[in-house]
N, C-alpha and C positions, 0 to 999 in steps of 0.2 A: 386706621392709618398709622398710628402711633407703634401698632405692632407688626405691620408692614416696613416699616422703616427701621426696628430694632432687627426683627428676622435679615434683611436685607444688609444689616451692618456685620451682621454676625456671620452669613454668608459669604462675604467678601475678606474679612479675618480669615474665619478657617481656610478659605482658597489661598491667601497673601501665605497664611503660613505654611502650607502645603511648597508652595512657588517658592520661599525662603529654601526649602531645602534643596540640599545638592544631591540629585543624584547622577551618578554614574551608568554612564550609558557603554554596550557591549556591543560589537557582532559580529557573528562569523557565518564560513561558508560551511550550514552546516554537511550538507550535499557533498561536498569534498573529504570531511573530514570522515563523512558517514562508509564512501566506499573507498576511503584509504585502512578500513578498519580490516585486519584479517580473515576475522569472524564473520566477515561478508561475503566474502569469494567463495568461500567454504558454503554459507548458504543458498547462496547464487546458483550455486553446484548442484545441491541436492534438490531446492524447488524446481530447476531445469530438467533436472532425470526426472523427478516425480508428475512436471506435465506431459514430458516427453513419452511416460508408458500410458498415460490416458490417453494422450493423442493417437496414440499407435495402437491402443483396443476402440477407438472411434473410426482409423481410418481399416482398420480392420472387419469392425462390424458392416461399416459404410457398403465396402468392397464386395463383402458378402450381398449385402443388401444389390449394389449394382450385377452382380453373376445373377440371382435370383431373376432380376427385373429381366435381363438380357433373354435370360433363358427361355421365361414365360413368354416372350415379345417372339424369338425365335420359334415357338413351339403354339402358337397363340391356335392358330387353324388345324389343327391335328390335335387339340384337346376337346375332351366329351366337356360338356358346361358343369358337369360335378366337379372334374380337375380344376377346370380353369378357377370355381369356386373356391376352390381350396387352396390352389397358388397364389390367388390375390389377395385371402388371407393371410397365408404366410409372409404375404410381402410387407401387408399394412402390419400384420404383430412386430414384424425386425424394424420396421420405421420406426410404431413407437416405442419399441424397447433403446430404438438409439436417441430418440428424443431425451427419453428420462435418462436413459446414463448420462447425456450429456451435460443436462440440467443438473446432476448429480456428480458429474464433475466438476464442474464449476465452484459447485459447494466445496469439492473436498478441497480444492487446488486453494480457494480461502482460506479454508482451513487450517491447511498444510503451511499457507505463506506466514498466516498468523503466527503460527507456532513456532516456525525457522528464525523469523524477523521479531517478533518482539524480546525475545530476551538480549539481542542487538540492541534494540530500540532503548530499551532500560539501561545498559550499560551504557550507551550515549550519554542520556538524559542524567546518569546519576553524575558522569563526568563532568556535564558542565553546570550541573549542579556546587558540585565540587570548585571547581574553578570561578564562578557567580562570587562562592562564598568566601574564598580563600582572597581575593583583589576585590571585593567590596563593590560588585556589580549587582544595581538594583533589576536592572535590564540588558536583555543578550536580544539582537534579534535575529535572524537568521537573513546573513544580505543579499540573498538572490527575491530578498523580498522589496529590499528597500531602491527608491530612485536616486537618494546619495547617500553616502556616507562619506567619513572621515575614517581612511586606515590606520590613525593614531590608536584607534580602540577596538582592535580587529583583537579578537580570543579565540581565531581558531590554531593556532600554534599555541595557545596554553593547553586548549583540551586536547590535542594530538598528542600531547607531554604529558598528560592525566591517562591518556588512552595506552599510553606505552609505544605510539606510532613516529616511527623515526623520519 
């Protein structure tokens, strides 16, 4: 009991001391501040053409695939059953050849975002890293998170000013 009550004293110490301190509370919009960045537009740009040619070799295959089907449907009773074996072959091979590209794009279009976006992501993050340490901010939250705040301590106009964003 005796050590029940020491543990339990020393518990509430370390928390009173913890609660003594002042910290400095931050937050901004980070969402705003993320596509006022230049380096975004610019990537916006390039991940957009880069789905935009996968889309366009899927509805391409697709099309293909639909001319195939039509054709077969069109021609169905005028083929010997070897043909028709063979067409409905070829139809199921371009299905699943567009299956897996698709599946396979999806990967790359990841990929590709990953790679456009995070060295954005990093210069953000070192920014208001930057700005945290320079105004003595223990905590930044980002307000499209929070149900109030107080615009006394809004930081996204210092890291705009770190970002070089006018």
């Amino acid at each position: 009991m005796k050590n029940l009550t020491l543990s339990t004293l020393i518990v509430i110490l370390a928390f009173s001391g913890v609660n003594a301190q002042k910290f400095k509370y931050g937050h901004i919009d980070g969402q705003a501040v993320y596509k006022k960045m230049p380096e975004v537009q610019k990537a916006d740009t390039l991940y957009t053409k880069f789905v935009k040619q996968l889309e366009d070799q899927i509805k391409s295959m697709q099309d293909e695939y639909n001319a195939k089907v039509k054709e077969y449907q069109d021609n169905e009773k005028t083929l010997s059953d070897i043909v028709k074996q063979t067409k409905v072959d070829e139809i199921n091979a371009l299905g699943e050849r567009i299956k897996k590209f698709q599946v396979s794009a999806q990967t790359e279009a990841g990929k590709k975002q990953k790679e456009i976006y995070e060295p954005i992501r990093k210069k953000f993050d070192a920014a208001l890293k930057v700005v945290a340490k320079k105004y003595a901010y223990k905590f930044i939250i980002d307000k499209n998170t929070l149900l109030y705040f107080d615009d006394a301590d809004d930081v996204t106009k210092l890291v705009e000013n770190q970002l070089g964003i006018k």
